[in-house]
C-alpha positions in Angstrom: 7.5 17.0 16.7 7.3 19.9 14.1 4.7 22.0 14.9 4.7 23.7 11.6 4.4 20.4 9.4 1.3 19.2 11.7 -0.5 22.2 11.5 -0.3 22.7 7.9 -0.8 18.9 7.4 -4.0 19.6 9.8 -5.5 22.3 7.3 -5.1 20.3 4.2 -7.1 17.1 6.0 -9.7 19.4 7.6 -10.5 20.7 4.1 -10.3 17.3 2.3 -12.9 15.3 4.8 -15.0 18.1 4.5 -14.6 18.3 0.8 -13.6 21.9 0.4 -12.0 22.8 -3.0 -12.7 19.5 -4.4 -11.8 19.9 -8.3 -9.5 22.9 -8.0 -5.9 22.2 -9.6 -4.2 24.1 -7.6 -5.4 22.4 -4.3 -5.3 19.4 -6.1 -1.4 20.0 -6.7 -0.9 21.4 -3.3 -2.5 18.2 -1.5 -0.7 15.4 -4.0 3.0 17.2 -3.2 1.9 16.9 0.8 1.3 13.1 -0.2 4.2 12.5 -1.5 6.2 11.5 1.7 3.9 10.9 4.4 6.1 9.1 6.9 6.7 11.7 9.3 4.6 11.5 12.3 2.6 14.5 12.1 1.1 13.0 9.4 -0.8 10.7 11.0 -1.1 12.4 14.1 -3.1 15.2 12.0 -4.9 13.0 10.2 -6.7 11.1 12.9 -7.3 14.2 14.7 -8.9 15.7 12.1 -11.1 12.3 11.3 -12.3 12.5 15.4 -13.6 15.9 14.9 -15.4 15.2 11.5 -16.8 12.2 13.4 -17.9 13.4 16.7 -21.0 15.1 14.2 -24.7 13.7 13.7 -24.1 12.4 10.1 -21.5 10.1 9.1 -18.2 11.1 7.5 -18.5 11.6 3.6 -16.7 9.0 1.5 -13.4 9.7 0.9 -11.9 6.2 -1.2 -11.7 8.2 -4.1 -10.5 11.5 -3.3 -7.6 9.5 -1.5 -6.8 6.9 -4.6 -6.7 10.0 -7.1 -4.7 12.2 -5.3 -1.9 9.3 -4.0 -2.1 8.6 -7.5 -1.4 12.3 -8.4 1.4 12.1 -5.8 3.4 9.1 -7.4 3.2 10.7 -10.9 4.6 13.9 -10.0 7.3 11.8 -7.9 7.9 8.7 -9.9 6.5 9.6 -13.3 3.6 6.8 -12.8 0.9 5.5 -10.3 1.5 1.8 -11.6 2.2 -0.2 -8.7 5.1 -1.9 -10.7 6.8 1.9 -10.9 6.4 2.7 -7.5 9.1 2.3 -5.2 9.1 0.3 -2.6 9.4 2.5 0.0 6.4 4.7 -0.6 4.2 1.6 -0.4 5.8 1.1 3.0 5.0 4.7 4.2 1.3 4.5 3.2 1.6 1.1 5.2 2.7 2.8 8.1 0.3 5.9 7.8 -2.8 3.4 7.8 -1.7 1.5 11.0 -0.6 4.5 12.4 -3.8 6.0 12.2 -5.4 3.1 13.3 -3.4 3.6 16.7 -4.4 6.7 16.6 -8.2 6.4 16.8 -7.6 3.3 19.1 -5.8 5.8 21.7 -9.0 8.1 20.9 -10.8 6.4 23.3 -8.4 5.1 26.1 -10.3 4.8 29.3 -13.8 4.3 27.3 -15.2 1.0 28.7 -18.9 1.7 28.7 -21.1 1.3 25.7 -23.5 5.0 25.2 -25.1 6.0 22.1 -22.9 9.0 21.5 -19.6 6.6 21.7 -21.3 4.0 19.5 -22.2 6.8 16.6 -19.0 8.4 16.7 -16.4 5.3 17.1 -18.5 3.9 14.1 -18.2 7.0 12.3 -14.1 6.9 13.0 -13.4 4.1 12.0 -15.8 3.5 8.9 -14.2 6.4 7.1 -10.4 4.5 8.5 -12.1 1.3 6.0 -12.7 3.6 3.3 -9.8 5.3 2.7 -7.6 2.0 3.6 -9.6 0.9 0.4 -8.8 4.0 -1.6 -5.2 3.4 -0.4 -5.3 0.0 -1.5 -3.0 0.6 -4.7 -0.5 2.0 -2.8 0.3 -0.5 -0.6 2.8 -3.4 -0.3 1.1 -6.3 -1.9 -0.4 -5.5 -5.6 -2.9 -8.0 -5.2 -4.6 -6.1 -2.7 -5.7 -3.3 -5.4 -8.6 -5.9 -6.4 -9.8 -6.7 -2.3 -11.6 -4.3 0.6 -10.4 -1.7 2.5 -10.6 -4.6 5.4 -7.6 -6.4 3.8 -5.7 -3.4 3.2 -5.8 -2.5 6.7 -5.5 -5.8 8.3 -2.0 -6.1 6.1 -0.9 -2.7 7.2 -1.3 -3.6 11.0 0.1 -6.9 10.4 3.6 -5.6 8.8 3.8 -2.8 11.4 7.2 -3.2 14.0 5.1 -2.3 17.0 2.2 -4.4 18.0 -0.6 -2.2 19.3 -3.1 -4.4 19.1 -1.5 -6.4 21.8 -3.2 -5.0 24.9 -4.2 -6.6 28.2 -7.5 -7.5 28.9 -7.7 -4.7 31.6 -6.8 -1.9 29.3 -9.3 -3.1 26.3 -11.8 0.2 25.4 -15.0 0.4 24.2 -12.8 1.5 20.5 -11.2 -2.4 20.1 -14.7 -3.9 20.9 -15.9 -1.7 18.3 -12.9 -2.4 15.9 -13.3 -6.1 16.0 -16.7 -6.0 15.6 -16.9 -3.7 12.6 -13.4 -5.5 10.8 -15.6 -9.2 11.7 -18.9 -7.2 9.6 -16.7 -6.4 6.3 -15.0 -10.3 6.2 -18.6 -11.6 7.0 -19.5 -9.8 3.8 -17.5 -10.7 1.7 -18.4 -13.5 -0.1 -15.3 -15.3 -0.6 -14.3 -17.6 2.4 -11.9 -19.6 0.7 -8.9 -20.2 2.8 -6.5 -18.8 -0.3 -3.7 -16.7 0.1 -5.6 -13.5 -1.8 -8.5 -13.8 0.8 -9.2 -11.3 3.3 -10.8 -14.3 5.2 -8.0 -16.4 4.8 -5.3 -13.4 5.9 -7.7 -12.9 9.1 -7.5 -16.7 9.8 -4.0 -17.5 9.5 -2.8 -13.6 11.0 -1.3 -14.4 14.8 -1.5 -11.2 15.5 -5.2 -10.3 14.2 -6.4 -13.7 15.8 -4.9 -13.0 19.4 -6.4 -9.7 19.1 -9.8 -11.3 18.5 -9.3 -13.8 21.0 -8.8 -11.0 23.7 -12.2 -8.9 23.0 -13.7 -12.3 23.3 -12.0 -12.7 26.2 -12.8 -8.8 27.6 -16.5 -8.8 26.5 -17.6 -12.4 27.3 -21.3 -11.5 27.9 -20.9 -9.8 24.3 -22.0 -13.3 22.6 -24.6 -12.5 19.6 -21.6 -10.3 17.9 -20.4 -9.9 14.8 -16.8 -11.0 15.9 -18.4 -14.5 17.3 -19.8 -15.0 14.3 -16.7 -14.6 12.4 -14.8 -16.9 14.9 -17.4 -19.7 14.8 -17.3 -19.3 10.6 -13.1 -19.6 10.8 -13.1 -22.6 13.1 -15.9 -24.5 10.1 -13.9 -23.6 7.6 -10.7 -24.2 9.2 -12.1 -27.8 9.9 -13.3 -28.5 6.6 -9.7 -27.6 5.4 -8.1 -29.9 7.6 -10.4 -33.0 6.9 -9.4 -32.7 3.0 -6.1 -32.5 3.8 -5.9 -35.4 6.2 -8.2 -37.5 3.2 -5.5 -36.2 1.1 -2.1 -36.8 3.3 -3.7 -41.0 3.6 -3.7 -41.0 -0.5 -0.3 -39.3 -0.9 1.5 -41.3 2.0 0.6 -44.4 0.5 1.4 -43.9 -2.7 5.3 -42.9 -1.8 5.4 -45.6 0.5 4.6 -48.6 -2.4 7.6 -49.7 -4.1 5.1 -49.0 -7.4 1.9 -47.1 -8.3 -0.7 -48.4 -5.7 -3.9 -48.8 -8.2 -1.7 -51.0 -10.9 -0.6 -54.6 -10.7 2.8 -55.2 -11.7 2.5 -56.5 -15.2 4.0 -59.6 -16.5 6.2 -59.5 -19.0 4.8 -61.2 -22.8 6.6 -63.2 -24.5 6.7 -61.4 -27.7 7.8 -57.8 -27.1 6.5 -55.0 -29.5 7.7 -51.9 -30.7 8.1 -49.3 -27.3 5.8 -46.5 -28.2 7.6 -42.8 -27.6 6.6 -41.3 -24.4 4.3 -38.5 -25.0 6.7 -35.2 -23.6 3.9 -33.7 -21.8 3.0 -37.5 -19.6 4.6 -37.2 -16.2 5.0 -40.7 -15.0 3.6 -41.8 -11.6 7.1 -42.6 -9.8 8.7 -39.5 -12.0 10.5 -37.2 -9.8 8.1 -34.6 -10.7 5.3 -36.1 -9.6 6.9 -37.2 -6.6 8.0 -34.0 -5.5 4.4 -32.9 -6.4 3.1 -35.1 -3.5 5.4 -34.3 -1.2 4.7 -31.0 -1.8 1.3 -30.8 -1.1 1.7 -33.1 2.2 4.3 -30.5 3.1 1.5 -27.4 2.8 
């Protein structure tokens, strides 16, 4: 561990969550080269320590989306020349992956040996970890997938956690603290939200539905908390298994349509004609008319039954 890199990386988030020097170019320059590579583990490490103490205060942590999207942007312009995801190179998406999850972990660890629900824990656990939301959506640019840059902070993070090497969501029952309650519960709040439950691959709905690793999380605070019924994360597990069902009756209306179709020897709503006696002129096949035993349309079918 370098000392020297934590402690200067613990000045420069100390005065950014408070918003000290917000506007000056000079800070502004100092704190986008900082940015610049932030996989070292001091990073993080100063980070989260520096989001605890703003938390553990009476009000909740300023917003901080924006200052973190302008000065990551600042960050791959004086690197790469340009903050367009397209320029960016893969591995500094991949770092600010790693910083999110990492400082996720963090905050988890926060609270290891916290079991008990008190007002004080509540306040400042939701204070932690509402501000981790916010600037997972400021970071949202900056990460892997581009499509994220139009969804929540909620996405972003879920994604980060979900590409990181080391599982630290995957904790016994036993070991659960009041801080993963808490997590579920607020991440369950933020999909609830959003409107879109569509089970599509740029839904943060669908991503929590079809994650292994998110849902066996979820299934173990269910599992630790089982008197914790009327919760957020219930609710979100009850709306999954609907939609989830609805999904799966379509498909199985869909699979009977398709499988029968292949199996006829020809299209299944058309008699075979009979052949007249006087032929006439063939008409030209219009280019864009996909016939219904083409291999086209066949491997249509058999791609949707595959999905």
């Amino acid at each position: 561990m370098n000392f020297d890199r934590e402690l200067l990386y613990e000045d420069m988030f100390r005065e950014l969550i408070e918003g000290n020097c917000a506007g000056d170019e000079a800070t502004e320059n100092m704190r986008a080269n900082l940015l610049v590579d932030v996989r070292w583990p001091e990073v993080a490490k100063s980070f989260s320590i520096m989001l605890l103490y703003a938390a553990m205060g009476d009000e909740s942590i300023r917003p901080l989306a924006d200052d973190f999207e302008r000065l990551v942007g600042r960050a791959a312009t004086i690197a790469f020349g340009s903050s367009r995801h397209a320029d960016i190179p893969s591995w500094f998406l991949q770092n600010y992956e790693g910083f999110l999850a990492s400082s996720l972990h963090k905050a988890l660890q926060h609270w290891n040996g916290e079991s008990k629900d008190s007002v004080w824990q509540r306040k400042w656990t939701d204070h932690e970890l509402s501000a981790l939301f916010d600037v997972a959506k400021g970071l949202r640019s900056y990460v892997g997938l581009s499509y994220l840059s139009q969804s929540t902070g909620a996405h972003v993070l879920m994604s980060a956690v979900a590409n990181a090497k080391y599982d630290f969501l995957n904790v016994e029952i036993n070991q659960f603290s009041y801080g993963h309650q808490a997590l579920a519960d607020m991440l369950a709040q933020e999909l609830l939200k959003d409107p879109n439950h569509a089970l599509e691959a740029e839904s943060a709905f669908c991503f929590f539905a079809r994650s292994e690793r998110w849902r066996a999380f979820a299934d173990r605070c269910v599992k630790a908390g089982p008197l914790l019924r009327d919760r957020p994360l219930a609710r979100l597990l009850n709306r999954v298994a609907e939609v989830t069902a609805r999904k799966e009756d379509a498909a199985s209306g869909l699979f009977f349509l398709a499988s029968t179709f292949l199996d006829a020897d020809a299209s299944p709503e058309r008699p075979t004609r009979v052949a007249r006696a006087v032929s006439t002129p063939a008409k030209k096949r219009s280019r864009a008319t996909i016939g219904k035993r083409s291999m086209p349309f066949v491997s249509l079918v058999r791609r949707l039954l595959s999905e």
